[in-house]
C-alpha positions as a Markdown table, in Angstrom:
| # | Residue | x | y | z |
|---|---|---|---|---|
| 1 | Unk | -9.9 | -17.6 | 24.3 |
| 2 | Unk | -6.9 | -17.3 | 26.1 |
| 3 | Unk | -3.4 | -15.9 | 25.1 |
| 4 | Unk | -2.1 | -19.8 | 25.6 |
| 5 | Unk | -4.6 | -21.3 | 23.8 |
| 6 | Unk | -4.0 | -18.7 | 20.5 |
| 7 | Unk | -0.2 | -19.8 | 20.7 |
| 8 | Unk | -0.6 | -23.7 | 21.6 |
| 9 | Unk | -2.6 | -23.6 | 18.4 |
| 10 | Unk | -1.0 | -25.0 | 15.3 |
| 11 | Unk | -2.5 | -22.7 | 13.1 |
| 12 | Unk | -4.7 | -20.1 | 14.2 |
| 13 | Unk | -8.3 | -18.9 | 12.0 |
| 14 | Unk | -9.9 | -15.4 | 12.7 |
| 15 | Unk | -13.2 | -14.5 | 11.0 |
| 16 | Unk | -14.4 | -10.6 | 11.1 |
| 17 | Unk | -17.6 | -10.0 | 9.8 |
| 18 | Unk | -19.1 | -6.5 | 9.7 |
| 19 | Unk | -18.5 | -3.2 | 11.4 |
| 20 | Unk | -18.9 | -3.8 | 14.7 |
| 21 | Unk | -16.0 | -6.3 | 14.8 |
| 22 | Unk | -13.6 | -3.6 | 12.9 |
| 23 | Unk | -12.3 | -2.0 | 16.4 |
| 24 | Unk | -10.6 | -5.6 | 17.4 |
| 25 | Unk | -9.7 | -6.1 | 13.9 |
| 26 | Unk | -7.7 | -2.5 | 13.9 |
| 27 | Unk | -6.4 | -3.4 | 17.6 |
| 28 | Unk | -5.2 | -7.2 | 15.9 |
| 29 | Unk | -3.2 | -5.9 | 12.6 |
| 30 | Unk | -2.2 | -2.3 | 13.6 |
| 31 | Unk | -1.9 | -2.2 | 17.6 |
| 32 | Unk | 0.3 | -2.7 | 19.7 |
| 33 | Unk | 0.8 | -6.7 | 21.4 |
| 34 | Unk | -1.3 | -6.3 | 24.8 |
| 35 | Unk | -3.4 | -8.0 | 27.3 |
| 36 | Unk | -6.4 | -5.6 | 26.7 |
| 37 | Unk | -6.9 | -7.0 | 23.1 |
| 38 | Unk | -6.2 | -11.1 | 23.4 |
| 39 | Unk | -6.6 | -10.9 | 19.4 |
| 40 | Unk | -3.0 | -8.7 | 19.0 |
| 41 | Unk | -0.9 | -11.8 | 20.0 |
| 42 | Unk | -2.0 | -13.5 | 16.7 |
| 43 | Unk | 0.9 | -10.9 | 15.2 |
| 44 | Unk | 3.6 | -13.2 | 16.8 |
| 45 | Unk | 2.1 | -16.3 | 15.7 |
| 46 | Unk | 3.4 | -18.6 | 13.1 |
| 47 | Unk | 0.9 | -19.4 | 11.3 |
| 48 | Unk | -2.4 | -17.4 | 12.0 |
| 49 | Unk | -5.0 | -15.8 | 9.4 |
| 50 | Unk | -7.5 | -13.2 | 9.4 |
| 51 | Unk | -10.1 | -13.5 | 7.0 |
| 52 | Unk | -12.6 | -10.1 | 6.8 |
| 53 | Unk | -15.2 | -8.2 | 4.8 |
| 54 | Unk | -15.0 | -4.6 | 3.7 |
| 55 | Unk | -16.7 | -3.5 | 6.1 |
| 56 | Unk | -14.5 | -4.9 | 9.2 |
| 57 | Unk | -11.9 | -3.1 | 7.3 |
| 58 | Unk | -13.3 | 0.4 | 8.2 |
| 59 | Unk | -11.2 | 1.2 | 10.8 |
| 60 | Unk | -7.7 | 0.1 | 9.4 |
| 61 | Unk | -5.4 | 2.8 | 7.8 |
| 62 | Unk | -6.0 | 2.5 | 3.8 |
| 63 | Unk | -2.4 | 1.5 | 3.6 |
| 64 | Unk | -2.9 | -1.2 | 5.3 |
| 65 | Unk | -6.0 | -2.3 | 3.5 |
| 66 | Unk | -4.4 | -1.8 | 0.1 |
| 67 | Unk | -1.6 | -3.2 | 0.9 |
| 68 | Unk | -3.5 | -6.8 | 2.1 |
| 69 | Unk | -5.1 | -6.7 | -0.7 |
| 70 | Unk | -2.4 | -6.4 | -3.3 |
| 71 | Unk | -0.6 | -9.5 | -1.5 |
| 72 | Unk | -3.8 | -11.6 | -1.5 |
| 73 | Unk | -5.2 | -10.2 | -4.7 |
| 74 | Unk | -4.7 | -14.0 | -6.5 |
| 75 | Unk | -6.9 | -15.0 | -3.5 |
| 76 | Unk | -9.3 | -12.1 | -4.0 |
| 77 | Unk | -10.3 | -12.2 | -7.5 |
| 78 | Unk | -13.2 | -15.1 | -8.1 |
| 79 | Unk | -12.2 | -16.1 | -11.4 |
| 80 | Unk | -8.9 | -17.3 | -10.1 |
| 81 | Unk | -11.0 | -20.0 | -9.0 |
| 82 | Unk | -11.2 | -21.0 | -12.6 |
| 83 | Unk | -7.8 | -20.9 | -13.2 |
C-alpha cells in the first residue's frame, strides 16, 4: 500500500501480530516519517490505529509501551466489556 492510498483513507487500521512484525511497528510509532518505512506516515494521519500484541511490542522503548497502555487501559482490561 502506497503513501496515497494510507492518506486518501478515511480512517486507517493496522494489525501487528508477533515478533517478526515488531521492526515496522518500532519504525511506525517511534521513527522518523520516511519513504523506507510506508507504515511511519500513519503518524500524520487523522484518524489511524494500530492494534498489536505483546510480542510486536518488543522492539518499542518501555516508555512508549507503558505509556500506550495507560491511555488505552479502559480498552485493555476485559472486564470493561462488562461494564
Amino acid at each position: 500500500v502506497g503513501v496515497g492510498t494510507i492518506m486518501d483513507a478515511k480512517e486507517v487500521l493496522i494489525l501487528a501480530n508477533g515478533h517478526n512484525k515488531a521492526r515496522a511497528l518500532a519504525h511506525a510509532i517511534e521513527g522518523s516519517v520516511n519513504h523506507m518505512w510506508t507504515i511511519s506516515v500513519l503518524q500524520m494521519h487523522p484518524r489511524g490505529i494500530i492494534v498489536c500484541d505483546d510480542a510486536a511490542t518488543v522492539e518499542l522503548k518501555v516508555g512508549t509501551v507503558n505509556y500506550f497502555k495507560d491511555i488505552e487501559k479502559a480498552n485493555l482490561d476485559p472486564t470493561s466489556i462488562l461494564r
